[in-house]
N, C-alpha and C positions, 0 to 999 in steps of 0.2 A: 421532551419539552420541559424544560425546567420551568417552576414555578406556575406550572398548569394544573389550577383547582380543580377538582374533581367533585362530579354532583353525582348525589344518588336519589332514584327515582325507583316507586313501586311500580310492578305493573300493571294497567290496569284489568286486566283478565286474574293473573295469577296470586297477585300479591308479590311476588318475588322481588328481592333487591336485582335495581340495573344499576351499573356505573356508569359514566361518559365524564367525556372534559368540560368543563366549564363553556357555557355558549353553546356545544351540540346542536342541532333541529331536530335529530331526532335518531331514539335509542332503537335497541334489537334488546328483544327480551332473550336472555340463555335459556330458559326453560319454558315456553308456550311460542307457538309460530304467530308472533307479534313484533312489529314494528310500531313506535307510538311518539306525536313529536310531546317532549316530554316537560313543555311548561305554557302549555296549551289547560286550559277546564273546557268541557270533559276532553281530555289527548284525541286528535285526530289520531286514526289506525289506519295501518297497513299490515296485509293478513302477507304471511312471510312461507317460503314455499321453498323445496330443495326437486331436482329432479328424481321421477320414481323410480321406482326398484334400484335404488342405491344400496348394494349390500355395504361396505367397509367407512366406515368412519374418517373423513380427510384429515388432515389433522391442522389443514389450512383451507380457508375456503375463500373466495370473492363475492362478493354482493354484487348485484347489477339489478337495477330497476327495468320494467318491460313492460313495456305500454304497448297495447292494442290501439294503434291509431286506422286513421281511412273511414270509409263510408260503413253506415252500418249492412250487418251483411258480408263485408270483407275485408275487413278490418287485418293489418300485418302485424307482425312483434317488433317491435324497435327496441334493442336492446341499449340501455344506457350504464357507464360505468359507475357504481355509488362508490367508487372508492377511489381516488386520486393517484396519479402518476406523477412524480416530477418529470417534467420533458417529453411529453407523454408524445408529442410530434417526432422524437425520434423515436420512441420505443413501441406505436402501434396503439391503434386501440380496438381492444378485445371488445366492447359493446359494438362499433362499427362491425368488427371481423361476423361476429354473430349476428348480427343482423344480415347483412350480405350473404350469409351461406342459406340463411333463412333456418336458424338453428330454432326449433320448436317442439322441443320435450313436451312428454305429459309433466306436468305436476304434482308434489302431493306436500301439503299443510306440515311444516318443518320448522323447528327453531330456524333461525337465520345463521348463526355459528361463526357469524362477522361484526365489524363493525365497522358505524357506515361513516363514509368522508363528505355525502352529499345529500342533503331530503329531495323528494320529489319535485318540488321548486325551481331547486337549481337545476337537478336531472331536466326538466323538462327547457330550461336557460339551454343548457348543454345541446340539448339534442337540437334545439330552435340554431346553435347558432354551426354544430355540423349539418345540418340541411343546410343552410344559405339562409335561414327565413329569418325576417324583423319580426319587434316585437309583435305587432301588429296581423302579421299575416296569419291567415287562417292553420289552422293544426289541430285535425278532429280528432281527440284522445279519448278514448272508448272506456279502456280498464288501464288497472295500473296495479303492478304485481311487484314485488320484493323476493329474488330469486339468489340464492346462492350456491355458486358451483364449483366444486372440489378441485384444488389446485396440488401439482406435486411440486414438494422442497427440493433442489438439488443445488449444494452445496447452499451458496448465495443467491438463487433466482429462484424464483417464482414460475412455473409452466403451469399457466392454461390449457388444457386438452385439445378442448374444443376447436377453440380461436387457433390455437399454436400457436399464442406468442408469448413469448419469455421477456421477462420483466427484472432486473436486479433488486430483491428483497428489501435493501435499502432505500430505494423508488417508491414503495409502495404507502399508501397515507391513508387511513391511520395507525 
């Protein structure tokens, strides 16, 4: 993206320098499992989570937001993608696929190792307008988690494990 400023922001747990593009909602710390939007007093947080017993290090990963919605008590994971697809209608989307399989790892408190295309806001725009639902209709959101899950490169695309769906690398935003 030519001529796209770049803002840097500490974090607020770590200290650590973040980067992002100018406008952001909001960053992934590299080093503490935070997400924070990052021109907010005091930054709203999101605690940011990888699935457990990951032994090897991705060397690409994808962000998806994961909302515990429904009644309390039984509440489901609706998986949302934080990261953009161009043409994403013909290419599939892996929050849908995950959710539908009812993909539900344990957790455990992990850098994010991405970065994000969409804050919770939009994630939740998103997911309001694959249900069918208006602004207005009811959609009880319980928790909201920041999950990223390890993707393989091969050559040009991107493969999802989980989902199995393959993306061309070029597609993928940000």
């Amino acid at each position: 993206m030519a001529g796209a400023r770049v803002v840097v922001r500490r974090c607020p747990d770590c200290g650590g320098e973040v980067l992002g593009r100018e406008g952001v909602d909001w960053l992934a710390c590299v080093r503490c499992p935070l997400a924070f939007e990052p021109f907010s007093e005091p930054p709203k947080r999101i605690a940011t989570a990888r699935p457990k017993g990951e032994v090897a290090e991705a060397a690409v990963r994808l962000p998806f937001f994961v909302f515990g919605v429904g009644r309390e008590g039984e509440p489901r994971s609706v998986w949302v993608n934080a990261f953009r697809v161009i043409g994403l209608q013909t290419h599939g989307d892996a929050g849908a696929r995950l959710t539908e399989r009812g993909y539900d790892p344990g957790l455990e408190s992990a850098p994010l190792g991405a970065r994000l295309a969409r804050g919770p806001a939009a994630a939740l725009r998103f997911l309001r307008a694959r249900e069918g639902l208006g602004e207005h209709d009811p959609l009880e959101v319980r928790s909201v988690s920041l999950v990223s899950l390890p993707c393989r490169v091969e050559e040009n695309v991107l493969r999802e494990p989980v989902s199995g769906l393959v993306y061309p690398r070029s597609l993928v935003l940000p």
